[in-house]
N, C-alpha and C positions, 0 to 999 in steps of 0.2 A: 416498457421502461421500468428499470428497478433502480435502487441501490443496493452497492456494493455493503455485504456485512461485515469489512472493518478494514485495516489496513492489511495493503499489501504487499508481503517484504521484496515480492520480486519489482515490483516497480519501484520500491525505495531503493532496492537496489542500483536500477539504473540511473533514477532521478540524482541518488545521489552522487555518483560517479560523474555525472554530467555537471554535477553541481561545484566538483572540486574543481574545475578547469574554466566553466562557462562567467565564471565571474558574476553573476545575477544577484540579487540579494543582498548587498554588502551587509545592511545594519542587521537582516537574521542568522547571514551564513561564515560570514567574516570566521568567528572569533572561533567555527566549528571547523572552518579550512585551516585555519592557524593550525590549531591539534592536528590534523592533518599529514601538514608539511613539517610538525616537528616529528613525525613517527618515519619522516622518508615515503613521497609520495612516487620515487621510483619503484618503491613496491608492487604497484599497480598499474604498471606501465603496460601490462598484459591487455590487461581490461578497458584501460584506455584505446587500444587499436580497435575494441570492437564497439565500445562505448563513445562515441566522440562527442566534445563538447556541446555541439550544434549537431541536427540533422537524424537520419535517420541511424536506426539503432534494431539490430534483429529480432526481431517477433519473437523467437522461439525463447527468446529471454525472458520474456512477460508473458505467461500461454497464457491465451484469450479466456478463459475458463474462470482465469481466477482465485487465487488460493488467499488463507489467512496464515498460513503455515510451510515455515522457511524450508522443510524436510521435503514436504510434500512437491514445493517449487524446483525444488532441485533433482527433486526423482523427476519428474515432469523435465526437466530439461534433458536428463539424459537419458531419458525415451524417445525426441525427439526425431522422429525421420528421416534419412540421408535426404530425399528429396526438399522438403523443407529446409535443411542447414546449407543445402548448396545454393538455396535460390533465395534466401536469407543473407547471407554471404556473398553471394554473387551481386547483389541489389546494393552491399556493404561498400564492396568491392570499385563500386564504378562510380563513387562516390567519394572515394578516399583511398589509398595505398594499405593494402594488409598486409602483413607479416609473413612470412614463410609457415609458420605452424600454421595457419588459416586453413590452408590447402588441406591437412590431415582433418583439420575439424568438419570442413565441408564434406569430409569424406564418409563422416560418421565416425571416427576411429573411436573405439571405446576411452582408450588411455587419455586422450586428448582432452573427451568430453569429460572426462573428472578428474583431469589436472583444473578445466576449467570452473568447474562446481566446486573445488577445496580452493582455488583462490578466492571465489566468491564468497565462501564461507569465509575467509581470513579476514574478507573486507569487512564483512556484516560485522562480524565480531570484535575486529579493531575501532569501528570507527558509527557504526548502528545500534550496536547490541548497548552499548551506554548509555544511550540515550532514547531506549525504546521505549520505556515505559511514556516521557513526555510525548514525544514523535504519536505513537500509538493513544494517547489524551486527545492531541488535537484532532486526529484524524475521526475518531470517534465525536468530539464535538460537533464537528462537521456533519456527520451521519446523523447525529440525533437532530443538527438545525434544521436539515433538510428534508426530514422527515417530516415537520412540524410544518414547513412549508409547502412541503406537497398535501398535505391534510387542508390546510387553509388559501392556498395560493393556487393550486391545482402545478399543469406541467409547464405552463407558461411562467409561473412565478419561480419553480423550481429551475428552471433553464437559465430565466435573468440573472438568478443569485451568483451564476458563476463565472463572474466576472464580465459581463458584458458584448463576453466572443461568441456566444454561443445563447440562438431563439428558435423557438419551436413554431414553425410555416407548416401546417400538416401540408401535406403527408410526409415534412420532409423536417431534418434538422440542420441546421443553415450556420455553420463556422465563420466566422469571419477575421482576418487580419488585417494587416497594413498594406499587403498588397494584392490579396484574391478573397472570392469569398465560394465556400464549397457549398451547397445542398449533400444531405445524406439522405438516402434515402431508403430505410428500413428493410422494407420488403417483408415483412412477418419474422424478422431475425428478432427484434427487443435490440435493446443497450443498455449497460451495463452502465450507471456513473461513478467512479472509482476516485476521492477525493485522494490528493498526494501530499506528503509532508515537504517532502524535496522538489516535485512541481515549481515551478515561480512565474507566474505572470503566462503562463505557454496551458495551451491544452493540447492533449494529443488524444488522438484515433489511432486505435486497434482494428483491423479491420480483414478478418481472414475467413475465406470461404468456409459458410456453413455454422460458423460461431456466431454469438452476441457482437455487437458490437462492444467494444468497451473505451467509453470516453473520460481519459484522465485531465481532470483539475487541481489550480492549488487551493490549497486550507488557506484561511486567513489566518496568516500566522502572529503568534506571540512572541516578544521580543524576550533574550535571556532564558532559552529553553536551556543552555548547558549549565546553568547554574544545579549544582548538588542539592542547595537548599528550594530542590523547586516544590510544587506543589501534590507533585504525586509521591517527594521523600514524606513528608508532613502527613500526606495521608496512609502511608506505608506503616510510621510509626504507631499511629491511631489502630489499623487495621491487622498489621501483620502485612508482610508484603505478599505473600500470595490471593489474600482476603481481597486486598486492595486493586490488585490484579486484576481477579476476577469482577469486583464492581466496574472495573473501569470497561472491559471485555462488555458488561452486560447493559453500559450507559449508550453502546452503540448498537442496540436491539437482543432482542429475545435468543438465547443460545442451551440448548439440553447441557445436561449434566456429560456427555460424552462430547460433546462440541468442546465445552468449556477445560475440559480435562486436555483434549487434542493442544486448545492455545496457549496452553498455560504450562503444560510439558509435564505432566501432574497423572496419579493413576486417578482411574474411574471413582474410587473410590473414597479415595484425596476428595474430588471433585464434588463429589455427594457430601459430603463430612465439611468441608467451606463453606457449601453454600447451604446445609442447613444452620449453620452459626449464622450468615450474613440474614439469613429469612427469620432466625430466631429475635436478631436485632432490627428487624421491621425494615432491614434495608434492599430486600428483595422478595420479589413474589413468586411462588412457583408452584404451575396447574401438571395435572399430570394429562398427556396425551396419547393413549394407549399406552405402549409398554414403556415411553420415553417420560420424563418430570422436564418442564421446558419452564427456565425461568428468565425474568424482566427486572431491572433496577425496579424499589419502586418510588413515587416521589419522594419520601425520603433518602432513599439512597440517591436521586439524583440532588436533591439538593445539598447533602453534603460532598458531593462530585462537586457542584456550583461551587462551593463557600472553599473549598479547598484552592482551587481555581483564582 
């Protein structure tokens, strides 16, 4: 059992798609669907046929593996197998009414699958990309509380904290809802806990031959994340926004100087040259591990993450 090393845009992706339609949330999601429906939410009426409010949603949109990096999800998706997009689709399909384009997708058609990959990008970037730096805070909070809780709580105390659906009966981890309750049971795969921004109250299972599992939950979320004046602009100004960035990337565990370049969109170089200013100013540490320099907030730098917060 791990966690997951930070957010990840292909499940915000879906989460949030679900989230414009699924009505859940009102006092965190409200006023971010507002924005929403004033940009024209028939924009993404595409996405909605595949993304439904409720219910299942195709695999190959979230690959089981797990990424932190929007580029790399989407090359991942348009690698995806015919086999897989038909029996993805087809599971879609008997579930709800698809579209006529469906048929080419399942088919694998190249054109298709990156019509679908550039709307997703329009979306990310209409309606995620503003708000990622906060989205990407919480998510990280998340990681770092339950880091702290599996140090001291073990996997029992890690499993309670997330939300109450979800307890670990070895050899098995045991779901439960309103109306069934599942056992999972491992089998030497691991699982993956992948805490969600857009998540709300739901946990979902990834669950594809031969992967991790990977069980998605929601963040406890903060109320007024679309405000401008939020706590990671304040910290932006103090920092430099890439500085800032990068503290915030490294609040949710230890990431090399090529990791951190990869999240941040930034050369290698950049990435060395930031974070010796942030290590200069005592708010990161970093050991060198063979050829890689792997650095850590350190309590300084998470306390001023706290104080900004």
């Amino acid at each position: 059992m791990r966690l997951a090393p930070a957010i990840d845009p292909m499940w915000e992706l879906v989460h949030g798609l679900q989230a414009i339609t699924n009505g859940v949330g009102g006092l965190v999601f409200d006023p971010w669907r507002r924005k929403v429906r004033l940009h024209g939410p028939a924009r993404w009426r595409a996405l909605h046929a595949l993304v439904p409010a409720w219910g299942y949603s195709p695999d190959f949109l979230t690959p089981a593996v797990g990424t932190t990096d929007l580029r790399e999800g989407f090359e991942t998706v348009l690698r995806t197998p015919r086999t897989i997009l038909r029996t993805d689709l087809g599971r879609l399909g008997s579930e709800t009414p698809l579209p006529g384009w469906a048929r080419s997708l399942a088919s694998g058609d190249p054109e298709t699958l990156q019509r679908l990959v550039t709307v997703l990008g329009r979306f990310h970037a209409a309606h995620l990309a503003p708000y990622w730096g906060e989205m990407r805070r919480q998510v990280n909070e998340e990681l770092l509380a339950q880091r702290r809780t599996l140090c001291e709580q073990g996997i029992d105390g890690l499993l309670s904290g997330i939300g109450g659906t979800v307890r670990w009966e070895p050899p098995a981890i045991v779901l439960t809802n309103k109306r069934s309750e599942l056992d999972i049971h491992l089998d030497g795969r691991g699982v993956v806990l992948q805490p969600s921004f857009f998540a709300y109250n739901d946990v979902t299972l990834l669950d594809l031959p031969g992967e991790p599992m990977v069980l998605v939950y929601p963040v406890s979320h903060r109320l007024g994340w679309l405000d401008p004046e939020s706590p990671g602009a304040r910290l932006e100004d103090l920092l430099s926004r890439t500085r800032a960035a990068m503290l915030d990337c490294l609040a949710g565990g230890s990431c090399t100087t090529t990791e951190l370049a990869k999240r941040l969109d930034i050369s290698p170089a950049s990435s060395s040259e930031q974070a010796k200013i942030l290590r200069e100013a005592g708010l990161i540490v970093s050991d060198r591990d063979g050829r890689q320099v792997v650095h850590t907030a350190s309590e300084l730098g998470l306390a001023l993450l706290s104080r900004s917060a």
